[in-house]
DOLO-655802 format. One line per field, with one value per residue: x, y, z negated of N, C-alpha, C, O in turn; residue number from 0. Coordinates in pm, 1 decimal. Atoms other than C-alpha are relative to their C-alpha. Example, Ala and Ser with C-alpha at 12.3 -4.5 7.8 and 13.67 -1.06 7.14 Angstrom:
residues 2
npx: [89.0_-82.0]
npy: [-119.0_-119.0]
npz: [0.0_6.0]
capx: [1230.0_1367.0]
capy: [-450.0_-106.0]
capz: [-780.0_-714.0]
cpx: [90.0_-77.0]
cpy: [120.0_109.0]
cpz: [0.0_-73.0]
opx: [193.6_-26.1]
opy: [118.1_219.8]
opz: [-66.5_-89.9]
k: [0_1]
END
This chain:
residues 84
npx: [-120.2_-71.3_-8.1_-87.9_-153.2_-64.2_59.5_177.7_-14.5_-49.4_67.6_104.0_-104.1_3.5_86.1_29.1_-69.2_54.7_157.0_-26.7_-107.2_131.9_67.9_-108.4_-17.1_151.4_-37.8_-130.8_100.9_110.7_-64.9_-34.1_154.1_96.2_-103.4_-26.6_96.3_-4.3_-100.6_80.8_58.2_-118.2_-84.6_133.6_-4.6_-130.0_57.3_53.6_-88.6_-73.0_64.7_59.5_-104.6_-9.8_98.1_-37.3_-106.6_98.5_97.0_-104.5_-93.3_112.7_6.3_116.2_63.5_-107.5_23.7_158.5_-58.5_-77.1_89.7_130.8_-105.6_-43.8_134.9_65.4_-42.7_-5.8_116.2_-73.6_-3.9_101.7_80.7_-117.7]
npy: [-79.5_12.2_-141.8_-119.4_-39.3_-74.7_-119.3_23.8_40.8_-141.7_-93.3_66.4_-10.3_-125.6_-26.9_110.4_-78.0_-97.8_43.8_59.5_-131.0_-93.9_76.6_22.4_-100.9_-31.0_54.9_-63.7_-114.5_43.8_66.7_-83.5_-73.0_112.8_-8.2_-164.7_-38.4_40.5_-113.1_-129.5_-130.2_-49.2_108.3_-41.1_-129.7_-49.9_108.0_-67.1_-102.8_86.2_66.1_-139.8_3.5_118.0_-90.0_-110.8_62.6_106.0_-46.1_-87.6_76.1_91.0_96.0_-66.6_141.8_18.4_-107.0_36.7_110.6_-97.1_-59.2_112.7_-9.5_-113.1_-19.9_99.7_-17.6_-126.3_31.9_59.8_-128.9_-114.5_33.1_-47.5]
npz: [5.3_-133.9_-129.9_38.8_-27.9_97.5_-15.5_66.2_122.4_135.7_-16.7_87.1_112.9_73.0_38.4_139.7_145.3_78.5_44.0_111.0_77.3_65.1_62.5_124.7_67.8_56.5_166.8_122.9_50.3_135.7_132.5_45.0_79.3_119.2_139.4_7.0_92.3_165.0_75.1_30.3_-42.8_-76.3_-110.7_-97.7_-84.6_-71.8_-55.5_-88.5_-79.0_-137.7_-108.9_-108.6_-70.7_-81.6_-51.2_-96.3_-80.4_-56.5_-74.3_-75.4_-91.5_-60.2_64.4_54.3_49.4_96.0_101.2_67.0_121.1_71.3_42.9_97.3_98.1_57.0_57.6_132.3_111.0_94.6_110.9_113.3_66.3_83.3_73.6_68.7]
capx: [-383.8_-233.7_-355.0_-262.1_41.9_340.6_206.3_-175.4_6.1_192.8_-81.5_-341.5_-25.0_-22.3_-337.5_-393.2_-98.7_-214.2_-588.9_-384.4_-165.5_-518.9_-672.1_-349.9_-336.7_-725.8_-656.5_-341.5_-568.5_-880.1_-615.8_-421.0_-807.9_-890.3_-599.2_-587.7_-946.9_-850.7_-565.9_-572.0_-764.7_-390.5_-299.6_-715.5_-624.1_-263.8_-435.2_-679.3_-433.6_-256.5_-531.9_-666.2_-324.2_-345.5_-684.6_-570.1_-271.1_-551.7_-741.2_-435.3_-293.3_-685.1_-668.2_-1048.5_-1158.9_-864.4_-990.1_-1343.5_-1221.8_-993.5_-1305.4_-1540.8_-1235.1_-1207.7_-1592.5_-1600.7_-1303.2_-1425.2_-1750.2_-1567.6_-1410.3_-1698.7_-1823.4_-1464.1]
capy: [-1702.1_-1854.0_-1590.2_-1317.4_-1117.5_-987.9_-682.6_-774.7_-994.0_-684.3_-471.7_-725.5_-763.9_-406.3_-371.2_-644.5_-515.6_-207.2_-362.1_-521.5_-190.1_-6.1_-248.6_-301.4_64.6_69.1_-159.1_34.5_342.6_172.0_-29.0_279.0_478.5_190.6_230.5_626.7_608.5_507.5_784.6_1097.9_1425.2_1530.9_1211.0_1265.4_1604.4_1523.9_1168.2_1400.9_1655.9_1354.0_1188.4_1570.1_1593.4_1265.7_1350.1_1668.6_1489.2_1224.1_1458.6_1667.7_1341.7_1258.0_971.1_1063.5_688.8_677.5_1035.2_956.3_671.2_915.6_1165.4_879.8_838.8_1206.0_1224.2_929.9_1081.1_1431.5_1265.1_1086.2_1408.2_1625.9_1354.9_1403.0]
capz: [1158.0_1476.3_1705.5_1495.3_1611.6_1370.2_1382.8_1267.8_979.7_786.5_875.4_681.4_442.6_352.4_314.1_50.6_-147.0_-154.6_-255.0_-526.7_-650.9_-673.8_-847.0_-1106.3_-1140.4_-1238.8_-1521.1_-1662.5_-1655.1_-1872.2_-2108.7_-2176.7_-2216.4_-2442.2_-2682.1_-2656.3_-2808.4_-3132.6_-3152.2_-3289.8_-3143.1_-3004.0_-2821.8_-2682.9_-2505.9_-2372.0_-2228.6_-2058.8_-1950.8_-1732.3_-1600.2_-1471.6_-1335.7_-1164.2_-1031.5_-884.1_-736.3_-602.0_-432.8_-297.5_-100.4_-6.2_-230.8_-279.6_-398.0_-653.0_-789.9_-830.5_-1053.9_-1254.5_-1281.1_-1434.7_-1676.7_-1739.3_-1805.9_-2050.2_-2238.7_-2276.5_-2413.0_-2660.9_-2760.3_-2818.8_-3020.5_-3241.3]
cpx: [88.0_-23.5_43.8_116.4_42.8_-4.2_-122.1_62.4_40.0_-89.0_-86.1_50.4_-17.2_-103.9_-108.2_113.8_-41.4_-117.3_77.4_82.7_-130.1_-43.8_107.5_3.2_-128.7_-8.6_76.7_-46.6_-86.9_92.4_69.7_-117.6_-5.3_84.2_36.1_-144.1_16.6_99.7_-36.6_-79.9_113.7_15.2_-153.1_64.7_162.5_-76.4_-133.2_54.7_71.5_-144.3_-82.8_124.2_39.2_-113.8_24.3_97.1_-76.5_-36.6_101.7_94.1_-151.1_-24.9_-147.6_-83.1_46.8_-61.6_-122.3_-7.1_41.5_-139.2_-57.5_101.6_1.5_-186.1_12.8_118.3_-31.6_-155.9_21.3_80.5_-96.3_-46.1_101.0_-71.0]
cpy: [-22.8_81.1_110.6_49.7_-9.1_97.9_4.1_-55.6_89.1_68.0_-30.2_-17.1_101.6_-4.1_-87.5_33.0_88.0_14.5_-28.8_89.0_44.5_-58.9_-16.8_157.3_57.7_-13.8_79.5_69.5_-13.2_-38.0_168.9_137.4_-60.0_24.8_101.8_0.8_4.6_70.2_129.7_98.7_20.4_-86.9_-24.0_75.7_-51.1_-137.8_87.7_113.7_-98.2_-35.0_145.3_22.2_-127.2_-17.1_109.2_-48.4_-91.8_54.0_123.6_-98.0_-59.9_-99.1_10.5_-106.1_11.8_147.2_53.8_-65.0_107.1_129.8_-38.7_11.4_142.4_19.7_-111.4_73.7_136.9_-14.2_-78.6_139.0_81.6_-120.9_-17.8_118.0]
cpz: [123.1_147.4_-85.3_35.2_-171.9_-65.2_-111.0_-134.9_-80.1_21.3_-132.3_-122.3_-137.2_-28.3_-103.6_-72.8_-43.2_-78.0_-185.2_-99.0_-73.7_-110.1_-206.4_-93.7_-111.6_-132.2_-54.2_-40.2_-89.3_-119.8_-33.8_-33.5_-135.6_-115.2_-51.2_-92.5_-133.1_-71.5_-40.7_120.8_138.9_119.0_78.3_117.6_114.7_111.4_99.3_103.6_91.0_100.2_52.0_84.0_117.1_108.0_72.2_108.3_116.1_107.0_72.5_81.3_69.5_-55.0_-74.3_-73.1_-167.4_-100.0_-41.2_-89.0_-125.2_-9.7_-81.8_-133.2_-69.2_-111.4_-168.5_-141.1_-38.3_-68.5_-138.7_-92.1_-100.9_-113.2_-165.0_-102.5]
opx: [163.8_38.4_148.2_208.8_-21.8_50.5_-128.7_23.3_-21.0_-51.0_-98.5_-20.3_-36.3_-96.3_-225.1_83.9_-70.9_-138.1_35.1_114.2_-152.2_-38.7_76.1_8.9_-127.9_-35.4_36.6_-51.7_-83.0_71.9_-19.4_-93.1_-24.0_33.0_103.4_-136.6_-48.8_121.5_-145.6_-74.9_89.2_32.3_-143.1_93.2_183.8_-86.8_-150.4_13.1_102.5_-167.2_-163.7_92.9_124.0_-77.9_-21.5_79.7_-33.9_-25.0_48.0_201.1_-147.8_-129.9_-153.5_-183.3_-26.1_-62.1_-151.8_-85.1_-43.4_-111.8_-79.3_68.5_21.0_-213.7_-17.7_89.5_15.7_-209.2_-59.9_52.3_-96.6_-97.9_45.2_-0.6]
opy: [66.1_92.6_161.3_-28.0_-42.6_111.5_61.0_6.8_98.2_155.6_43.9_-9.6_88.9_-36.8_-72.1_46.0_96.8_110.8_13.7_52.9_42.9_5.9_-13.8_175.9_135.3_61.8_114.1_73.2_64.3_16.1_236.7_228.0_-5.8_37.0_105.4_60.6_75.8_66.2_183.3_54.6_9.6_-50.1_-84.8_19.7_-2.5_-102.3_34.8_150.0_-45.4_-1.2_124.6_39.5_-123.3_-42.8_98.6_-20.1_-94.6_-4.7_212.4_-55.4_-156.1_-140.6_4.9_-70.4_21.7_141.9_150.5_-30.8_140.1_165.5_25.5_89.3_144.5_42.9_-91.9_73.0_182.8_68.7_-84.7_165.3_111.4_-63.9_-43.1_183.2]
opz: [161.7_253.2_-44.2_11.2_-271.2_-174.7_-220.0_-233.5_-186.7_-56.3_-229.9_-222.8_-258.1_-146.8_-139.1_-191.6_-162.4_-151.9_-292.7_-212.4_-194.8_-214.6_-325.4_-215.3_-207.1_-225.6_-165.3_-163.1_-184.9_-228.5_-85.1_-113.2_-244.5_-226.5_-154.2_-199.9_-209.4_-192.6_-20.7_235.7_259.1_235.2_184.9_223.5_225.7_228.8_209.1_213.7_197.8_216.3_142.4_201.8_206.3_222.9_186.0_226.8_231.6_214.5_138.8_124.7_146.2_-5.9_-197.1_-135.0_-266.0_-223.0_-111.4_-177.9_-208.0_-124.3_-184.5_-222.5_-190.7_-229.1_-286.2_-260.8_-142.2_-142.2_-231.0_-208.9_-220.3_-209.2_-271.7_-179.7]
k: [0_1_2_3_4_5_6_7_8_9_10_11_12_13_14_15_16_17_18_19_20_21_22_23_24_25_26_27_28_29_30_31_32_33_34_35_36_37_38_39_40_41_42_43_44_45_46_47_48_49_50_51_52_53_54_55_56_57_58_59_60_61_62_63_64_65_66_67_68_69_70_71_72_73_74_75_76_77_78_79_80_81_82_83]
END
C-alpha cells in the first residue's frame, strides 16, 4: 500500500464498497424472495411486479450483471407461481 497514491486508494475504496453494496443488495433480494414464497398468490405477483421493475431499471442504467441476477429471481418466482 505504500506506493499507492490517494487517488489509487479511493479508487480501490470504491470499488470494494460497491463489491460490498452488490453483494448486500443480493441477499435482501433472496431473503425478501424467501419470505414472499410462503405468502399469498397476491403478495407473489406484486413481488414480481418490483423485481421486473428493478430489472428494467438495471438494464436501463447498464447495470447488466445486477439484472441478470434479478432475471434468475424473476424466473424462479414465476415457476413457483405456475406451480400455485
Amino acid at each position: 500500500m505504500d506506493n499507492m497514491t490517494d487517488e489509487q486508494i479511493k479508487r480501490l475504496a470504491k470499488l470494494v464498497a460497491g463489491e460490498v453494496i452488490k453483494q448486500l443488495e443480493i441477499r435482501e433480494m433472496d431473503n425478501i424472495l424467501m419470505e414472499t414464497m410462503s405468502q399469498p398468490y397476491e403478495l407473489l405477483i406484486a413481488e414480481l411486479a418490483r423485481l421486473m421493475t428493478l430489472m428494467t431499471t438495471y438494464e436501463e442504467t447498464e447495470q447488466y450483471e445486477k439484472a441478470a441476477i434479478i432475471k434468475n429471481k424473476i424466473d424462479r418466482l414465476q415457476k413457483q407461481l405456475e406451480k400455485l
